[in-house]
N, C-alpha and C positions, 0 to 999 in steps of 0.2 A: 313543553306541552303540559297543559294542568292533567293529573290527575281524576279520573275518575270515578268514584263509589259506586255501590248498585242503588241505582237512584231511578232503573227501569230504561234508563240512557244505555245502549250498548257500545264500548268504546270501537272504532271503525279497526283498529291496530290487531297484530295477532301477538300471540304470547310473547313471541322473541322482541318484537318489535316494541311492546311497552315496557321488559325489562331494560333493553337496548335506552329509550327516551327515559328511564328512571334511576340510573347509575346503577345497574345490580351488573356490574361488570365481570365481577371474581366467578360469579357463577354461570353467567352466560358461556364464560372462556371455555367452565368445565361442561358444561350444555355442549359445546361443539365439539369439547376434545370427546366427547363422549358418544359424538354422532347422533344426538338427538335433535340438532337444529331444524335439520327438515320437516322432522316428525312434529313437530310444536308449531309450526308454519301451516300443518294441514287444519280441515275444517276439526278436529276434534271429537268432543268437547275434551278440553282437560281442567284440573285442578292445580295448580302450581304454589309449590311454599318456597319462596324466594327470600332467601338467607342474604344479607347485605353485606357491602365488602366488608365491614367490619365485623360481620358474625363469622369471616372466616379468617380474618386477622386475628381473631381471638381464642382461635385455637389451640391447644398445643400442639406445640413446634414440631413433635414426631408424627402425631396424626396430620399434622399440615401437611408433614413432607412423604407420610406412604399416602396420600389423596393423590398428592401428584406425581408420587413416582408408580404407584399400582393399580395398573388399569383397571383389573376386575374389582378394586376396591373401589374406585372412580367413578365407576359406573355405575354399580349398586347402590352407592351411597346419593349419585344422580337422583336416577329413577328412585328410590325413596320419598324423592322432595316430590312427586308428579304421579298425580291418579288420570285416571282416562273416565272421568266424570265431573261434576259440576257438583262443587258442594258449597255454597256460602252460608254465612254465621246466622241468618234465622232458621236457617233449618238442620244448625246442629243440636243433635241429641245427646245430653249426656253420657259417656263411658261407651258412646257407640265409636264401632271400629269400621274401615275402609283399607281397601287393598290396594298398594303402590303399584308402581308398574314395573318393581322389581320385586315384587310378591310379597312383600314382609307389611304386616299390619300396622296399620296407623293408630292411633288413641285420641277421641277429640273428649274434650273436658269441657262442660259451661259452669264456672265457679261464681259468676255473680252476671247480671243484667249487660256487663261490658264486659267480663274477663272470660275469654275463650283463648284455648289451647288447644296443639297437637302433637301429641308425647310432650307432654311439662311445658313446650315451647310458645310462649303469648304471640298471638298472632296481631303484633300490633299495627297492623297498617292493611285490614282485608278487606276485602270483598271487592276487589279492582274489576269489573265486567269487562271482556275484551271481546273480540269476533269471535275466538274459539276457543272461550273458556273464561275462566277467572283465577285472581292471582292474590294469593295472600303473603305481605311483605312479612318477615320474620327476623329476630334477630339473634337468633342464633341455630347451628346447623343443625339438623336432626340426626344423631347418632345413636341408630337403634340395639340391644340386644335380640337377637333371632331365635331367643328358646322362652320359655315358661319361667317363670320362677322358679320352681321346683327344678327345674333341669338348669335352672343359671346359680344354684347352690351347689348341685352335682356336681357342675364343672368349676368352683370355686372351694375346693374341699380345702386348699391350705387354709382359708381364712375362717373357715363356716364348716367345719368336718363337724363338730359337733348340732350345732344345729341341722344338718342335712339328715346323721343318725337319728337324730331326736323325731326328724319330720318321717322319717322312712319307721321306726317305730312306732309310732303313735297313729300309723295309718294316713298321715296326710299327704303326702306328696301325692298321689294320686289327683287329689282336690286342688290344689296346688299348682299342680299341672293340665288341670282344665281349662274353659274359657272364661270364667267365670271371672270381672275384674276382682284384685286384692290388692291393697297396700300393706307391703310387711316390712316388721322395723325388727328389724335384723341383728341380733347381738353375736359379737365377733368370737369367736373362741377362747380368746381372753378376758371376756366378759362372763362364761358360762363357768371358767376355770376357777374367778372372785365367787361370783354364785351356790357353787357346788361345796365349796368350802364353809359359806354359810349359812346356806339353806337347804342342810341335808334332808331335812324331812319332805321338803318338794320331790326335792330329787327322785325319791324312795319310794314313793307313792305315787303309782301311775296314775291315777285318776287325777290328782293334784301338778303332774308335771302336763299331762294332754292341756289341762283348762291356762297353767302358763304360758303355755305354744299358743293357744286359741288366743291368748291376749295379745299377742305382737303381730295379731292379723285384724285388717281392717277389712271388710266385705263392698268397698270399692276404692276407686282410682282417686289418690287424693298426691299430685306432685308438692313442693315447696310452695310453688307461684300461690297454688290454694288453700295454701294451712295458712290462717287468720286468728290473731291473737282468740285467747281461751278458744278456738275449737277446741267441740267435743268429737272423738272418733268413737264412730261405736262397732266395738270388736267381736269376735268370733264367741268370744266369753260375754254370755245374756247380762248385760244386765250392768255390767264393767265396762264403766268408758276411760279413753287416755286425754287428755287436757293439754294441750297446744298450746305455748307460749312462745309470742316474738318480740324480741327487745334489741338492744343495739349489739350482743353478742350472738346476736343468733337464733335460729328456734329452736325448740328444748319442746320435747314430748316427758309429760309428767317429770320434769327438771333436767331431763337429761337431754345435752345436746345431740345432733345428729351430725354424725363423725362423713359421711360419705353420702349424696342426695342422689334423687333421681337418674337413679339407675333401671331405665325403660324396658320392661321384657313384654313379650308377646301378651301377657293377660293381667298386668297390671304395673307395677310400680316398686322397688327396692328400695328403704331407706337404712344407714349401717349405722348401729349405736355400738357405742363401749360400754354397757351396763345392760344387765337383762332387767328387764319388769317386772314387778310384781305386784298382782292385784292385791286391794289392800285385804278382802275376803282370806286370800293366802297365809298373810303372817301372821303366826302366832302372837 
């Protein structure tokens, strides 16, 4: 049966029944083992992000295998993909948030006239109208983080103890830990340890280490899918922007690659570098 967009046509099918007619098999399976089938069958409304068999063959093998061995994982990770409202792509607002129906927040992004997302994820096949609801194809699963940033450093101290001290002195975790979207590029421990050895006068000088911290924060939600050759990000520090390159190795924030992406917490977005930043106001 052809597909159909929102084109003001309502398709006559209900949720189960169009992923059913459009091969989204891997996920239907987990829809039932999950006991949601029925519940997707009533009148609604809902919002459904429908991962293809291939977004979930392309998982890794461990997380494949607690999906389907760990029921409370199963499920949560379910209900994540399915809101209990109707949202399609003209009336997404950018860095605006929605609540799953396993209560963990969603992230919709509009990074260009056609490129929309939800947490990092291009929703490339949306806005399918059905009797009770509408279903945006995806291709890849959504795997959320359930804290803050600030509390997903806290709980990542082997890799980030220094940066988490850094945020907790300088009075940001607080901020950090609000609602407010942020994209932070994240220098590893090993990167702060190169740093400290050569730029002790940073170091040493609070007012000059805050305004460092300030620079590896961006004041919203910016995943891979939407960092576009030379973006400018404009950062916590006035006035100091970071400059985005993508080339066949990769993107590189002011030449530096980005060691680990999109990593999704509740109010914005993780990116992990091996090298800290330095605005160029900083060096002597």
């Amino acid at each position: 049966m052809a597909e159909k967009k929102c084109t003001g046509d309502k398709d006559s099918r209900d949720v189960i029944q169009y992923l059913e007619d459009n091969g989204y098999y891997k996920f239907l399976d987990l829809i039932r083992a999950a006991g949601l089938e029925d519940e997707l069958k009533t009148a609604g409304p809902f919002t459904v992000f429908a991962p293809t068999d291939a977004a979930f063959t392309s998982m890794p093998s461990d997380l494949y295998r607690h999906l389907t061995e760990d029921k409370q994982f199963r499920d949560n990770l379910i209900k994540t993909h399915i809101l209990r409202d109707v949202v399609i792509m003209p009336d997404v607002v950018n860095d605006n948030t929605v609540t799953s129906l396993s209560g963990v927040t969603l992230r919709f992004n509009k990074y260009s006239p056609t490129l929309y997302t939800v947490d990092g994820i291009s929703m490339t096949n949306p806005d399918h109208v059905v009797r009770n609801g509408v279903v945006h194809g995806i291709n890849h699963v959504i795997i959320k983080k359930n804290v803050t940033s600030g509390e997903y450093f806290a709980t990542h101290d082997s890799n980030f103890r220094d940066l988490f001290a850094s945020i907790i002195v300088r009075g940001l975790f607080h901020r950090l830990s609000g609602d407010a979207p942020f994209t932070i590029l994240a220098p590893t421990d090993k990167a702060f340890e190169e740093f400290r050895a050569k730029l002790s006068h940073i170091v040493n000088n609070s007012t000059l280490f805050e305004d460092l911290l300030k620079y590896h924060i961006i004041p919203r939600t910016y995943y891979t899918i939407g960092m576009t050759h030379q973006l400018k990000l404009h950062t916590l520090l006035q006035g100091s922007d970071i400059t985005v390159t993508r080339d066949s190795s990769g993107l590189k924030v002011n030449g530096v690659p980005l060691k680990t992406t999109d990593i999704s917490t509740l109010n914005g977005v993780v990116h992990v570098i091996d090298k800290v930043l330095v605005p160029p106001g900083l060096v002597k």
